[in-house]
N, C-alpha and C positions, 0 to 999 in steps of 0.2 A: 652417290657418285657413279658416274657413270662408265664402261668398258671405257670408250675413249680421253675422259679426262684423267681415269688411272690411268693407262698408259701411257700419255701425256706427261703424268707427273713422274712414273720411273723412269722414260726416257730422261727428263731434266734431273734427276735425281743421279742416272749415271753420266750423264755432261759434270755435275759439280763432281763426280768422284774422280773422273778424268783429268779435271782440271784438278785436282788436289792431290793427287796421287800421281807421280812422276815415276817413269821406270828409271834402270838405273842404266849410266854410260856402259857400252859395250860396242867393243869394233867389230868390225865382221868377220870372220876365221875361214869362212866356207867359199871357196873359190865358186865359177860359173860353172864348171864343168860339173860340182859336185850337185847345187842348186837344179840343174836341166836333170840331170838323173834323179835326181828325188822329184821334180814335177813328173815326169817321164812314169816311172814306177809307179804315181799316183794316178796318173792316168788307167794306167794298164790296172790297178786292182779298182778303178772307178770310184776312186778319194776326190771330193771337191780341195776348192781353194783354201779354205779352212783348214785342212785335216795337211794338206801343204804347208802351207807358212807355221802352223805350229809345229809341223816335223822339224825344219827346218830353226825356229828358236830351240828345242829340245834339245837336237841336235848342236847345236854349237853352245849351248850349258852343257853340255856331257865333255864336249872337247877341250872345254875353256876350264871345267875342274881338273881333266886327266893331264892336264899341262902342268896346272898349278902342283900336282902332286910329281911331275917330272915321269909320266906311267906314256909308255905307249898306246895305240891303240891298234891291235892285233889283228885286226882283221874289219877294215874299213868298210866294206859292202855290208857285209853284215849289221856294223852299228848303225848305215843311214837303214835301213832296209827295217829293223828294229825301232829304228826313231819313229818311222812312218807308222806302224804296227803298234805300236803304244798312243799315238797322236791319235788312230780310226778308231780303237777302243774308246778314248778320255771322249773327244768329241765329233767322233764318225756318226753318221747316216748307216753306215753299210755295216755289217758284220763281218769282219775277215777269219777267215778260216786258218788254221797252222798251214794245213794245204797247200793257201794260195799263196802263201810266203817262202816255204820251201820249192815253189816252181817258180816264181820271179827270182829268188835268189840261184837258182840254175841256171836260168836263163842271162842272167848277166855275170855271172862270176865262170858257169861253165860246170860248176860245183853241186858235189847233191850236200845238201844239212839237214842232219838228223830235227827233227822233234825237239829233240829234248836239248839237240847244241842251242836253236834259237832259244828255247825258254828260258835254258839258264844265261843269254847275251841279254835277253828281257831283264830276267833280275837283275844281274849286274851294272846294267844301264838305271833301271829306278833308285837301284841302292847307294849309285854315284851322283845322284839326282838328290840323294836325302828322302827318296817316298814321299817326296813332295814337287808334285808338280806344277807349274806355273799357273794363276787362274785367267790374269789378263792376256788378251790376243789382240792382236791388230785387225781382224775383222771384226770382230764382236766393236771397235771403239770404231772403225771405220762404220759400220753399218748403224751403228745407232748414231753416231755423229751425222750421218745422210738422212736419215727415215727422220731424225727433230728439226734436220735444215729443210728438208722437202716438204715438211708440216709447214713451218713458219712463212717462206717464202711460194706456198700452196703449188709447188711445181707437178703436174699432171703426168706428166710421164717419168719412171723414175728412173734415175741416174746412177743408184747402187752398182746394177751389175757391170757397167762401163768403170765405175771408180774401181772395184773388182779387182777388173783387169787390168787397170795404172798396179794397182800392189802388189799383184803378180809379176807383175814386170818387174818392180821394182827390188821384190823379194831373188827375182832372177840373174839380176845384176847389180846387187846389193852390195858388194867390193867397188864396183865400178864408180856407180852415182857417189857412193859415200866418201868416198877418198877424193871425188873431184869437188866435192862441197867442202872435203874439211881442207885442204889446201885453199880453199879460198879465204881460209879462218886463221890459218896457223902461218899467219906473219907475225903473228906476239902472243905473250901469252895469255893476254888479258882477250886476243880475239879467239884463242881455242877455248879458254872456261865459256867463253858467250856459246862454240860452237856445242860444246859439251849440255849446255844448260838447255838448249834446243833441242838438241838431240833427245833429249829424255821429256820432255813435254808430251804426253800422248795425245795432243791437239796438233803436232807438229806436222805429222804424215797425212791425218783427214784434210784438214784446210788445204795442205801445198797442194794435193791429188783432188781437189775441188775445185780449186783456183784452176789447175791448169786444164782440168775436164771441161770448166765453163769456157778457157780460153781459146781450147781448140775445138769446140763445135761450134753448133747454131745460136746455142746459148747466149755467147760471146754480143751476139746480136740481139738478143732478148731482154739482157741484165748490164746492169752499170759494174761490170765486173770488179773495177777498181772502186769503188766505193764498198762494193760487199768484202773483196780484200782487206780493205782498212779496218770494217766493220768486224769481222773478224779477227782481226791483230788484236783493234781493242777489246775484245769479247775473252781471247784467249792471253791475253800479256806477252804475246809475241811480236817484237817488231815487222810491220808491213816488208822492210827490208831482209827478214830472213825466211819470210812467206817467197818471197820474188825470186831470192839466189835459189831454193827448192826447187820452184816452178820451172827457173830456167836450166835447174841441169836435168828437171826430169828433161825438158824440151832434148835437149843435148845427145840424153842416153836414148832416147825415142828415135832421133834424128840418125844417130849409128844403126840402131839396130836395122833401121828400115836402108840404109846405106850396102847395109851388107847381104839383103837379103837377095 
């Protein structure tokens, strides 16, 4: 067998695990303000979009147990600032140093921390975790969802790093978009289980951020968009119609943001 037909076959191999394995419902907890500071931070210690969006899941599991136990959480800079710090380790590029987490964490709080106060907000944060960290990410199923559709459809130049930056986006205003799709669901109950049941598809966010990637470039003029739409509904068991409402509130949240800028 060859480099390229194994690779071929793992990526199709992690497509069916995608599609068989469904994450579980979860609303959003983490406001924008909190979101642009954790990209913000990641910038400055030179964290990609990866090492981003997983802080950002970690982070709202740590929130979403300290609630459940009725525990405050004492010192909020700290925890995202830690979130991030544990995400560059699990699956950074970079190696961060104690260092450089005690001078970002001065620099926005105003505050010196000891060494050893982060280590021990470290443990405490994995041990709140269960020492068990998440395996799946939204980039890892975005990027391998792109790299098997850019195979099959032999598209030349690639479109990852643009889809990228829809999930950053959308990680960034991840309150916003998602409460204006599920109000579109929760006229009954039987249309919030449908929204629930979508929401947790991890084909849910690759396709919608596909669909509208192809929608608004050149693409749009390249491909039968709506027929790869369809194509994909039936590929993933998602109705074309919750592919669409996706598409158009990404439009929506895209449309503000550049409103205001």
């Amino acid at each position: 067998m060859s480099f390229n037909q194994f690779e071929s076959e793992l990526l199709s191999e992690w497509l069916i695990e995608m599609q068989d394995n469904e994450t579980s419902y979860v609303e959003p907890v983490l406001d924008e303000r909190c979101t642009i500071l954790m990209k913000e931070i990641c910038n400055m210690l030179k964290q990609d979009v990866h090492v981003f969006i997983y802080a950002v899941n970690i982070l709202q599991e740590y929130i979403i147990r300290k609630a459940k136990k009725a525990e405050e959480i004492q010192d909020s800079a700290l925890s995202t600032v830690v979130a991030i710090f544990i995400s560059s380790k699990y699956i950074g590029d970079q190696d961060l140093k104690i260092t450089g987490i005690e001078a970002i964490l001065k620099k926005i709080t105003g505050q010196q921390y000891s060494s050893k106060k982060i280590r021990q907000s470290e443990v405490e944060f994995l041990n709140e975790l269960g020492n068990n960290l998440p395996i799946q990410n939204d980039v890892d199923d975005l990027n391998t969802f792109i790299v098997q559709f850019e195979r099959e459809c032999k598209i030349k130049a690639s479109i990852t790093l643009l889809c990228l930056d829809v999930l950053e986006m959308l990680y960034l205003t991840k309150k916003q978009w998602f409460n204006e799709l599920k109000n579109m669901y929760t006229m009954s109950d039987e249309g919030f289980q449908i929204f629930k049941k979508v929401m947790t598809c991890r084909f849910y966010l690759p396709i919608g951020i596909l669909v509208y990637v192809f929608k608004n470039t050149s693409y749009n003029h390249s491909f039968d968009v709506d027929t790869i739409c369809s194509d994909l509904a039936n590929r993933s068991q998602i109705h074309v119609d919750h592919i669409s409402a996706l598409v158009s509130t990404i439009g929506s949240v895209f449309q503000e943001i550049m409103l205001s800028v």
